[in-house]
LOGUMI-178037 format. One record per residue (C-alpha): x, y, z; residue in one letter; residue number from 0. Coordinates in nm, 3 decimals, always signed. Example, Ala and Ser with C-alpha at 12.3 -4.5 7.8 and 13.67 -1.06 7.14 Angstrom:
BEGIN
[keti [+1.230,-0.450,+0.780],'a',0]
[keti [+1.367,-0.106,+0.714],'s',1]
***
This chain:
BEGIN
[keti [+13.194,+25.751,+23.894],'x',0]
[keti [+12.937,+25.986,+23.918],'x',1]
[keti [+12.673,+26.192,+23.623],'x',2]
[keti [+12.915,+26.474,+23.485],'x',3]
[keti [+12.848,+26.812,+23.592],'x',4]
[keti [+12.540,+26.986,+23.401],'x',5]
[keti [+12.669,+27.348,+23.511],'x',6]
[keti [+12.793,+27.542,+23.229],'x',7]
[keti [+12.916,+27.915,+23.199],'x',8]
[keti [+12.611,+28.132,+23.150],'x',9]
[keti [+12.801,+28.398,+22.833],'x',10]
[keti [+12.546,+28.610,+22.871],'x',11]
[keti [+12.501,+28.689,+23.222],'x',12]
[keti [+12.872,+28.734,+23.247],'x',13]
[keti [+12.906,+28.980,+22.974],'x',14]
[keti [+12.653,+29.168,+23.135],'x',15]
[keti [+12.866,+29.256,+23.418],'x',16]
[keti [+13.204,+29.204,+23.254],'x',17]
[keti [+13.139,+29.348,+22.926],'x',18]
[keti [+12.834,+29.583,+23.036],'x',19]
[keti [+12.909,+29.827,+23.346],'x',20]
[keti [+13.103,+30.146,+23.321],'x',21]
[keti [+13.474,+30.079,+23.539],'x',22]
[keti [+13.665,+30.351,+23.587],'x',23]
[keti [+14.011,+30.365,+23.313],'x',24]
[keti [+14.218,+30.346,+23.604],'x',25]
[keti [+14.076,+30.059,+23.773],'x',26]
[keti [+14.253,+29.747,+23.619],'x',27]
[keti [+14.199,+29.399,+23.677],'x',28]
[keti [+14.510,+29.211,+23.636],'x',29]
[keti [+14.523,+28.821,+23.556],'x',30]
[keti [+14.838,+28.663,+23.682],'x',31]
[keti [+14.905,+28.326,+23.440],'x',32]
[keti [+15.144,+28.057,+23.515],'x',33]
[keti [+15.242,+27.672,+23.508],'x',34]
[keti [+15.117,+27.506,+23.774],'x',35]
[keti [+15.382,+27.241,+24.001],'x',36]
[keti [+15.310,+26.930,+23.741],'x',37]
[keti [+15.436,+27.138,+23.469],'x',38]
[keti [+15.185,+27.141,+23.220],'x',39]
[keti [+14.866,+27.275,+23.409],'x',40]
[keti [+14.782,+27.659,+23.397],'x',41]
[keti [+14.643,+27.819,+23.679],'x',42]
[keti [+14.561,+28.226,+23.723],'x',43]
[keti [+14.480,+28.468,+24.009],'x',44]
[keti [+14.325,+28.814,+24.011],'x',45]
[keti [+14.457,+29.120,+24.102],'x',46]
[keti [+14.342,+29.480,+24.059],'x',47]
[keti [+14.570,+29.775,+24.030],'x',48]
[keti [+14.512,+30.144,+24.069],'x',49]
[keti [+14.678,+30.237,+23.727],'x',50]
[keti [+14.716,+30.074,+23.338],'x',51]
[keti [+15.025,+29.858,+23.342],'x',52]
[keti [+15.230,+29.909,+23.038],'x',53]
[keti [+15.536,+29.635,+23.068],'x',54]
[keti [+15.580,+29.344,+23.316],'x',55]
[keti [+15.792,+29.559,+23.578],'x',56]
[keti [+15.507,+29.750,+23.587],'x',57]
[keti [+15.302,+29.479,+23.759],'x',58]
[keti [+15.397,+29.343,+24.147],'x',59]
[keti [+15.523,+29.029,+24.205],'x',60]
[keti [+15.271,+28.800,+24.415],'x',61]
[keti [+15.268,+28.445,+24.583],'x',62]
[keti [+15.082,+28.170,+24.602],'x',63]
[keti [+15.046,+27.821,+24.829],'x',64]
[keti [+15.139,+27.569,+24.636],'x',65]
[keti [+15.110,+27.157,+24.725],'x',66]
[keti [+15.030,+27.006,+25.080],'x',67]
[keti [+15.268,+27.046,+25.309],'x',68]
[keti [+15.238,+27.431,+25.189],'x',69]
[keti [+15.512,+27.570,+24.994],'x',70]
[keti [+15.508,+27.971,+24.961],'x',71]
[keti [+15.566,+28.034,+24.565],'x',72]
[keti [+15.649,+28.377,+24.444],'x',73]
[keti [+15.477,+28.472,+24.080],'x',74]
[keti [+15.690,+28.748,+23.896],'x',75]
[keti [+15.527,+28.892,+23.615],'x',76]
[keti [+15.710,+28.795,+23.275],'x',77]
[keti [+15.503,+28.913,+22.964],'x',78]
[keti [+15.237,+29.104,+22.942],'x',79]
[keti [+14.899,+29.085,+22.709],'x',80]
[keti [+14.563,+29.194,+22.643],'x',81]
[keti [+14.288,+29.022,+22.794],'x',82]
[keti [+14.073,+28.890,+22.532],'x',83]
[keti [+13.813,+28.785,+22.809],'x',84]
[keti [+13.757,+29.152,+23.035],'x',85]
[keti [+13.901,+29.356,+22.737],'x',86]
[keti [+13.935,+29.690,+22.826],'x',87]
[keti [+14.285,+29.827,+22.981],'x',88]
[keti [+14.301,+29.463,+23.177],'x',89]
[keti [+14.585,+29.243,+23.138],'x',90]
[keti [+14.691,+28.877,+23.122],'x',91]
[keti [+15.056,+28.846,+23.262],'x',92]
[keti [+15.254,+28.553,+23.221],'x',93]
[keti [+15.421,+28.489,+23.538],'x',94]
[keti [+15.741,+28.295,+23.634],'x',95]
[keti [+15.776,+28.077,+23.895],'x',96]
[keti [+15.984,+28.062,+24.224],'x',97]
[keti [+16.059,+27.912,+24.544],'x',98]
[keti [+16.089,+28.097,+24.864],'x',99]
[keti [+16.415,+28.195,+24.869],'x',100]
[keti [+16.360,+28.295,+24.467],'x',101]
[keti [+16.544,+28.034,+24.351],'x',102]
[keti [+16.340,+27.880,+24.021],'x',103]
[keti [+16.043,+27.651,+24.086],'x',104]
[keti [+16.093,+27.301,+23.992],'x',105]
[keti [+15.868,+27.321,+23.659],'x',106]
[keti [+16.027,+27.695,+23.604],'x',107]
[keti [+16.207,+27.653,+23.243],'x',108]
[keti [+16.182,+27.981,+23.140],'x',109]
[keti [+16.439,+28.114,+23.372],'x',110]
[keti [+16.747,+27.872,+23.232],'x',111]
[keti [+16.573,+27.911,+22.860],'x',112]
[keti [+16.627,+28.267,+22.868],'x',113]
[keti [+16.993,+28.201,+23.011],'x',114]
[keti [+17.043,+28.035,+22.692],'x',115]
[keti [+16.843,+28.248,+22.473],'x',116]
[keti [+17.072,+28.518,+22.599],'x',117]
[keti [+17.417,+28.397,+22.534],'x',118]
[keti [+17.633,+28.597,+22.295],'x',119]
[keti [+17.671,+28.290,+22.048],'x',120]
[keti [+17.288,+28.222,+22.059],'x',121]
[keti [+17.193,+28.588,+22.005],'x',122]
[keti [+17.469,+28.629,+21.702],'x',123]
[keti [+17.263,+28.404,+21.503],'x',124]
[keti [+16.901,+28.427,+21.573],'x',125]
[keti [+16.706,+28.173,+21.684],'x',126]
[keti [+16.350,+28.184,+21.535],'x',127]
[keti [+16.124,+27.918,+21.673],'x',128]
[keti [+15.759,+27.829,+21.482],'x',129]
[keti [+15.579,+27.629,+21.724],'x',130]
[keti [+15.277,+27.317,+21.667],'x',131]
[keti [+15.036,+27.305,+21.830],'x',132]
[keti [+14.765,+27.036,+21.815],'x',133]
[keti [+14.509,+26.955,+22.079],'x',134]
[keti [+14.186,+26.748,+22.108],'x',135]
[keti [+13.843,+26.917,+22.238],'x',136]
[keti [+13.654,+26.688,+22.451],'x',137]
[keti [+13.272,+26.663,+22.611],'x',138]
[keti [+13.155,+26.639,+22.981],'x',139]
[keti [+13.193,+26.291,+22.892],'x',140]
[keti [+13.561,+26.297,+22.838],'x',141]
[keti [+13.535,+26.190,+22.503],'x',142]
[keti [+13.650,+26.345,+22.130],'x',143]
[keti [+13.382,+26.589,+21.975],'x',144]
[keti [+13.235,+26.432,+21.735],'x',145]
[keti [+13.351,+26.035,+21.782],'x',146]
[keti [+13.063,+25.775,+21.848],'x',147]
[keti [+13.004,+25.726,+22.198],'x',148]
[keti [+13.021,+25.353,+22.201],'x',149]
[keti [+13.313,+25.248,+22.036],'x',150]
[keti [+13.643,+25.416,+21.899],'x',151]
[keti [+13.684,+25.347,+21.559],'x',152]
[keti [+13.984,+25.377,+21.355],'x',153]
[keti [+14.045,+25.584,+21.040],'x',154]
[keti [+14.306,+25.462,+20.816],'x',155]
[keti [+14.345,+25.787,+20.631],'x',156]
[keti [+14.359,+26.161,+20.778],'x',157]
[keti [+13.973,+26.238,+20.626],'x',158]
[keti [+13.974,+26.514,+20.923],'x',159]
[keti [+14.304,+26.706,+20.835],'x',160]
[keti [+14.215,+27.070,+20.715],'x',161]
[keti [+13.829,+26.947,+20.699],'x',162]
[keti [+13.546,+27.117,+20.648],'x',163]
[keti [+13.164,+26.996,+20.728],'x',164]
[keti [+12.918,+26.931,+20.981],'x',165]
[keti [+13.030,+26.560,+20.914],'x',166]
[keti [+13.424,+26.623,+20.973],'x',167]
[keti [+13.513,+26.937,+21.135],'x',168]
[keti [+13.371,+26.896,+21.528],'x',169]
[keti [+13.471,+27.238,+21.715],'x',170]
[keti [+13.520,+27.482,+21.513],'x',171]
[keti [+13.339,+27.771,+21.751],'x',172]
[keti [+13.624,+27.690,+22.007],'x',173]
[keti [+13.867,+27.707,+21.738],'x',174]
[keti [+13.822,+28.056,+21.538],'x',175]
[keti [+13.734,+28.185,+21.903],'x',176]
[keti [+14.049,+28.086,+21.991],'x',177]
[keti [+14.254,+28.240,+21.732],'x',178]
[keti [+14.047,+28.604,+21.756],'x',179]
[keti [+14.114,+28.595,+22.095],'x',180]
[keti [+14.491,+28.521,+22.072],'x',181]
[keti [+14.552,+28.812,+21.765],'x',182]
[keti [+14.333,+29.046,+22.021],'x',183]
[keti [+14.550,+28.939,+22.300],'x',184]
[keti [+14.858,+29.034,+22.108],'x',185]
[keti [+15.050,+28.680,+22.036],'x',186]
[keti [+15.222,+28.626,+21.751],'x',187]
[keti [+14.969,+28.341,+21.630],'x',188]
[keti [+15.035,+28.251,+21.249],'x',189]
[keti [+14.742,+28.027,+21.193],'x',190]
[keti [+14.562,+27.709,+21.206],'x',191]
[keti [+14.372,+27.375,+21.095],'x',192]
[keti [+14.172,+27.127,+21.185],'x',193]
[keti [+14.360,+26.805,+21.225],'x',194]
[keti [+14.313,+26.418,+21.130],'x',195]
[keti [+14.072,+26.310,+21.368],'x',196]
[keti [+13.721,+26.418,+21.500],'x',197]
[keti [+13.776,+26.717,+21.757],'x',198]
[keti [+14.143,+26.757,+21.699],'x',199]
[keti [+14.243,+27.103,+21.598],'x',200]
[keti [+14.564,+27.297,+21.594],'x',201]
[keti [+14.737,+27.659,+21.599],'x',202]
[keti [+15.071,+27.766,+21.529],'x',203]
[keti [+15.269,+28.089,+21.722],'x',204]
[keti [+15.577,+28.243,+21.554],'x',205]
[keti [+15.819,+28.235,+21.381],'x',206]
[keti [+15.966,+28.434,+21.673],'x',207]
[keti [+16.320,+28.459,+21.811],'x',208]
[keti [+16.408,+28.327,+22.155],'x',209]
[keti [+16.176,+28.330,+22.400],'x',210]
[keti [+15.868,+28.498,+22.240],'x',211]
[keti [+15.711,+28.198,+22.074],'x',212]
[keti [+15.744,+28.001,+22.387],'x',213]
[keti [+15.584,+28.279,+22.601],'x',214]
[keti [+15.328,+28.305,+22.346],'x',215]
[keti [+15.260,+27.953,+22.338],'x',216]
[keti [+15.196,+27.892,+22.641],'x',217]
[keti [+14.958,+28.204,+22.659],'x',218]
[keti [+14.811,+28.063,+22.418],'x',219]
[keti [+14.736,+27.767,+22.573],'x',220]
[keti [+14.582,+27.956,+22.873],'x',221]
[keti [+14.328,+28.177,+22.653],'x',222]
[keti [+14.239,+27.800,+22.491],'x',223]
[keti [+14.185,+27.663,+22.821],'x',224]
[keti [+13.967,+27.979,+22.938],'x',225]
[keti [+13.716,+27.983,+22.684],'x',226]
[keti [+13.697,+27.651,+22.657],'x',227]
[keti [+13.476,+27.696,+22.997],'x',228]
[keti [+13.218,+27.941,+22.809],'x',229]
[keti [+13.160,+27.653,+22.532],'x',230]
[keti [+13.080,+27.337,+22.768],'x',231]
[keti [+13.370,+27.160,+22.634],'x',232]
[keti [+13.716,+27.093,+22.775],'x',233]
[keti [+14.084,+27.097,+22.560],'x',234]
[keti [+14.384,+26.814,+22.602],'x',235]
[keti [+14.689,+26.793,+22.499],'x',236]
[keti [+14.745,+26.461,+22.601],'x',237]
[keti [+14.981,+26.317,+22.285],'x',238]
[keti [+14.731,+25.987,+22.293],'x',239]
[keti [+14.392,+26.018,+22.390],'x',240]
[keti [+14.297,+25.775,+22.177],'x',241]
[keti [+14.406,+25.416,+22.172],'x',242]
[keti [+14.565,+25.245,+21.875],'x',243]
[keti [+14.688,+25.359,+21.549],'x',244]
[keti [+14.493,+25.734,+21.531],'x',245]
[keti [+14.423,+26.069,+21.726],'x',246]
[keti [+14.819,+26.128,+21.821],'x',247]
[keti [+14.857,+26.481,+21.883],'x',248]
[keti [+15.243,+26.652,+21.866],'x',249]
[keti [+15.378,+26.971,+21.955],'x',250]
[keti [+15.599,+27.050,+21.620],'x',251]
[keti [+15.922,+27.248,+21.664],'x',252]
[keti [+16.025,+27.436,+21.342],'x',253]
[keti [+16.356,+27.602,+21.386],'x',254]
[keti [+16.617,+27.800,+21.263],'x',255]
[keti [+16.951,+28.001,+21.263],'x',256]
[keti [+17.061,+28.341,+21.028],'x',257]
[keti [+17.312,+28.073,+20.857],'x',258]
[keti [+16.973,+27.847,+20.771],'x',259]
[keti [+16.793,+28.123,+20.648],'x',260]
[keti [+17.056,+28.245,+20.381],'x',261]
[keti [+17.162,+28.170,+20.067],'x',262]
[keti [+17.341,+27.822,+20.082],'x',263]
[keti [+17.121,+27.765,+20.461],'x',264]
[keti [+17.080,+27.422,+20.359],'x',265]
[keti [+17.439,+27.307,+20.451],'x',266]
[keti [+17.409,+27.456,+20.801],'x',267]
[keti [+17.094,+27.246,+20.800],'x',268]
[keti [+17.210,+26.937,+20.726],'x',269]
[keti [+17.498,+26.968,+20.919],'x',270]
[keti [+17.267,+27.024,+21.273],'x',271]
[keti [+17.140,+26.657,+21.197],'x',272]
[keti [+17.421,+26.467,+21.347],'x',273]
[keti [+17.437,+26.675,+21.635],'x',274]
[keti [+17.068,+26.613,+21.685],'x',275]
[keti [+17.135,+26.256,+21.615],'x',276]
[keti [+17.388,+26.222,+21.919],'x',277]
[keti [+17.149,+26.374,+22.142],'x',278]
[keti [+16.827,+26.186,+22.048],'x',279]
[keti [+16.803,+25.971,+22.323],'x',280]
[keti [+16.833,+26.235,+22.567],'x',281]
[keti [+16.614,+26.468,+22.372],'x',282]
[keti [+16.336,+26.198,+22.361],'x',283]
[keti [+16.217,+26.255,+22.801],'x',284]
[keti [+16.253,+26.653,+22.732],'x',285]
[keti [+15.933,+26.589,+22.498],'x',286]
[keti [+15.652,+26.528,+22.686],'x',287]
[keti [+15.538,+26.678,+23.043],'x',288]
[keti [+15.628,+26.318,+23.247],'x',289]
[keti [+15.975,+26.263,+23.135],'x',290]
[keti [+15.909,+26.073,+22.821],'x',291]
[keti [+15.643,+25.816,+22.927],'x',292]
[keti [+15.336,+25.997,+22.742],'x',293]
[keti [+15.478,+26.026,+22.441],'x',294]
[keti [+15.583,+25.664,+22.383],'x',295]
[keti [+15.234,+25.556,+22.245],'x',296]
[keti [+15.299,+25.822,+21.982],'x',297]
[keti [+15.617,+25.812,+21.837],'x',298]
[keti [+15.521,+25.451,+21.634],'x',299]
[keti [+15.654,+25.591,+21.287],'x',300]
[keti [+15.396,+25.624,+21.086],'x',301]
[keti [+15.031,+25.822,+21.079],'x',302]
[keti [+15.252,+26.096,+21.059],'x',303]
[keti [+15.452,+26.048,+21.379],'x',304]
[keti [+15.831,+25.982,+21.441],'x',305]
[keti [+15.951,+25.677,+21.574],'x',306]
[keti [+16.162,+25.667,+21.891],'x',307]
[keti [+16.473,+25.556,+21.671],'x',308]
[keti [+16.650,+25.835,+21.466],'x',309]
[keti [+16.581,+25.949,+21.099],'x',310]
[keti [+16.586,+26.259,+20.895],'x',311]
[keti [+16.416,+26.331,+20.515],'x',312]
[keti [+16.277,+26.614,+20.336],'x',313]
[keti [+15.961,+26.638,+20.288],'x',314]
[keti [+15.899,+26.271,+20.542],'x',315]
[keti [+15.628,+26.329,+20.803],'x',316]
[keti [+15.735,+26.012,+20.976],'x',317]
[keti [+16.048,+26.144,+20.999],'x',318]
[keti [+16.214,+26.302,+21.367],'x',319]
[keti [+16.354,+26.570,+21.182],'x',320]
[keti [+16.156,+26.690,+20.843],'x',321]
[keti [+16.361,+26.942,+20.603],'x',322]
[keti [+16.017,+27.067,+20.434],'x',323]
[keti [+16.018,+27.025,+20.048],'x',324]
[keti [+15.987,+27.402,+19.988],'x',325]
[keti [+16.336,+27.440,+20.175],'x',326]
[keti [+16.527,+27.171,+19.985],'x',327]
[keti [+16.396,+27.336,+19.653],'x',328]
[keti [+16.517,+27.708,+19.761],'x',329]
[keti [+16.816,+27.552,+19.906],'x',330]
[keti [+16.782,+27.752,+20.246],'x',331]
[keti [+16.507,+27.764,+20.588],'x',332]
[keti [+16.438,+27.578,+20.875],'x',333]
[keti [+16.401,+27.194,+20.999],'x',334]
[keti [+16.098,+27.063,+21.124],'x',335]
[keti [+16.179,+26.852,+21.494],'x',336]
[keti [+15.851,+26.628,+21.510],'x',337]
[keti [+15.922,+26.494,+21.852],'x',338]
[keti [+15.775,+26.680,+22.122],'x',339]
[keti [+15.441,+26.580,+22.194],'x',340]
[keti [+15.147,+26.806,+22.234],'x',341]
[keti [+15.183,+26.859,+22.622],'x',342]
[keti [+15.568,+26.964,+22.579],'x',343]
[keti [+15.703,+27.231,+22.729],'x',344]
[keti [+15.810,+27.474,+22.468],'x',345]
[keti [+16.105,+27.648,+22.706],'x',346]
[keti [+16.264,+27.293,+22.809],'x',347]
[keti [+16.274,+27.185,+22.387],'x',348]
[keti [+16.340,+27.512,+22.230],'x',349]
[keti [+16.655,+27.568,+22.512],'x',350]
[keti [+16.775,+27.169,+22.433],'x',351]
[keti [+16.739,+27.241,+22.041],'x',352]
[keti [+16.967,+27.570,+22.074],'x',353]
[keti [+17.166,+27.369,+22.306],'x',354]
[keti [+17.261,+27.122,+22.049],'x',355]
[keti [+17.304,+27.265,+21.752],'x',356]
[keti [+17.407,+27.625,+21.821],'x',357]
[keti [+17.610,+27.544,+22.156],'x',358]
[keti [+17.668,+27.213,+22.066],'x',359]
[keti [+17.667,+27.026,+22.359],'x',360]
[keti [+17.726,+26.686,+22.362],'x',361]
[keti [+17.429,+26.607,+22.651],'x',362]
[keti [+17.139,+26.684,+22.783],'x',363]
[keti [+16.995,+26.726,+23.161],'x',364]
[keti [+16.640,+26.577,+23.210],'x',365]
[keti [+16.500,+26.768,+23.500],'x',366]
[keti [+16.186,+26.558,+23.506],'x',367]
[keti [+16.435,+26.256,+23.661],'x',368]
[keti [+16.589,+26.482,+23.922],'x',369]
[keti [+16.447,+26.449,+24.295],'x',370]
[keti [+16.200,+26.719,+24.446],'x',371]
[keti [+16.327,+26.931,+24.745],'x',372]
[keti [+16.053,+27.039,+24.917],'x',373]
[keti [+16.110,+27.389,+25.067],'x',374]
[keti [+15.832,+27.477,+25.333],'x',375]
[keti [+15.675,+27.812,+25.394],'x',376]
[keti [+15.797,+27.712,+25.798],'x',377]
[keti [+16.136,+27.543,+25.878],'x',378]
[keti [+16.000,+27.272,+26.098],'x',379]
[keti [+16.345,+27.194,+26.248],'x',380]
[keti [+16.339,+27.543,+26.429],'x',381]
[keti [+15.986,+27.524,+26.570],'x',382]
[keti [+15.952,+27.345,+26.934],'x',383]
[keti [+15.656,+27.179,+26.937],'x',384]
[keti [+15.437,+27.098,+27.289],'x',385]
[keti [+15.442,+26.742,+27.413],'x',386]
***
């Protein structure tokens, strides 16, 4: 393998241009946002429009080429933000994706999410979703800020969690960048902390009710991504970067009905956990981006990480499903579902949890086992090709 790139994002000559000449009100540059085929990749495209977009209908749909052979993908505009980046009147727009006959993508979950989210017994009781969301920031080197660049060593306590210190806290530029930017960009972002190891930060979005937190999350993810090229440094949200018993990195689901947030809530809390418990196994591929397989280095029950078999506790961080102390005290709240790993996919977990408990279905599809159809821009079968 080669030297790792020396180019780096020069802040100051962009800003110059991006920040610095006069454009027109009217003249809009557009950022179209959305998950790429392997379902946990962002990608984005530029367009410009002749007017200031207000709401997502507001904004074309577009296309893309996606994979080899090409497949014709059609980006409609879902959610609309500020862009932290060309401020201004341009926009980020989270996009959903489709085939070419507009059915949904393979790696499009927001479409049957918002199915769900929509449904007259989901909608009665209000779904809020507070979403986790911790991430490592690594060098050119592909290694943890601030870890020793010969060996990995192990910590046997959490001496980085909520850190401060040139000694403990590696990336914090990156980090309060990244929540400015999100709170200019308009996301309901809550907050934040550095996390157990060296370079390992995270941010929470919500509460928020259906769908918003998972938009948000994922937009989230993009602006983190973004100016992650203007610091040198890259962002993963692989659940194990690091081998052995540290650096596990989760995407935390806190949840919760109107019943669980009222007087007596704790009842309807306790009662979701055998529901939950039926449809653990199938709940367990949903929480990670390759059906399962990256998270089973992290679920080992203990470091503060579930195992893969079942359990529930208040106030238990090794726990799948923590009841926080605060909420067995006041007798009402949420539950904690410490499962997903970082590089979940907020629509696919947040749709199963409402699924379960509020729906209460019995199983679960994976869609990360089901075969690909490949749908080509050109139906070969129709075109005659020369001898």
């Amino acid at each position: 393998m080669g030297e790792p790139s020396t180019w780096r994002f020069n802040k100051a000559v962009h800003s110059a241009y991006v920040l610095g000449l006069p454009i027109p009100e009217d003249q809009v540059l557009v950022e179209y946002v959305y998950v790429a085929e392997d379902g946990y990749s962002l990608h984005s495209k530029c367009r410009k429009l002749n007017f200031v977009p207000s709401k997502p209908s507001d904004v074309p749909d577009w296309s893309y080429a996606a994979n080899f052979p090409v497949e014709d993908r059609f980006l409609k505009p879902a959610v609309i933000y500020k862009d932290p980046f060309r401020q201004g009147n341009h926009k980020l727009v989270l996009c959903e994706v489709y085939a070419n006959d507009w059915t949904p993508a393979p790696r499009n979950f927001r479409h049957n999410c918002q199915d769900t989210m929509e449904k007259q017994e989901v909608t009665s009781v209000t779904p809020w979703f507070g979403l986790e969301q911790e991430y490592s920031i690594i060098d050119v080197s592909n290694r943890p800020l601030g870890w020793p660049s010969s060996f990995m060593p192990q910590p046997n306590t959490p001496i980085h969690h909520d850190a401060v210190g040139m000694h403990k806290a590696f990336g914090r530029d990156l980090y309060e960048a990244h929540l400015f930017a999100c709170l200019y960009a308009g996301l309901n972002i809550s907050g934040g902390n550095a996390e157990a190891c060296p370079g390992q930060w995270e941010f929470q979005v919500g509460p928020s009710e259906g769908l918003k937190a998972s938009d948000d999350l994922w937009m989230a993810r993009y602006i983190l991504h973004r100016l992650s090229e203007e610091f040198g440094v890259a962002v993963s949200f692989h659940p194990k970067l690091i081998p052995g018993g540290a650096g596990a990195c989760g995407g935390h689901v806190n949840f919760s009905t109107s019943p669980m947030r009222q007087e007596g809530g704790i009842n309807h809390i306790k009662a979701a956990m055998p529901l939950l418990a039926r449809t653990h196994k199938q709940f367990l591929p949903l929480c990670d981006a390759h059906g399962g397989a990256d998270n089973v280095s992290r679920l080992m029950g203990f470091f503060c990480t579930a195992s893969v078999e079942f359990k529930w506790g208040i106030e238990d961080r090794d726990a799948t499903i923590r009841i926080p102390r605060q909420v067995a005290l006041e007798g009402k709240g949420f539950l904690e579902d410490r499962r997903p790993a970082a590089n979940f996919d907020p629509y696919l977990v947040t749709d199963a949890l409402v699924r379960v408990v509020v729906l209460g279905h019995e199983t679960l599809q994976n869609p990360y086992a089901e075969p690909r159809v490949v749908k080509l821009a050109v139906d070969l079968s129709k075109v005659k090709l020369d001898d």
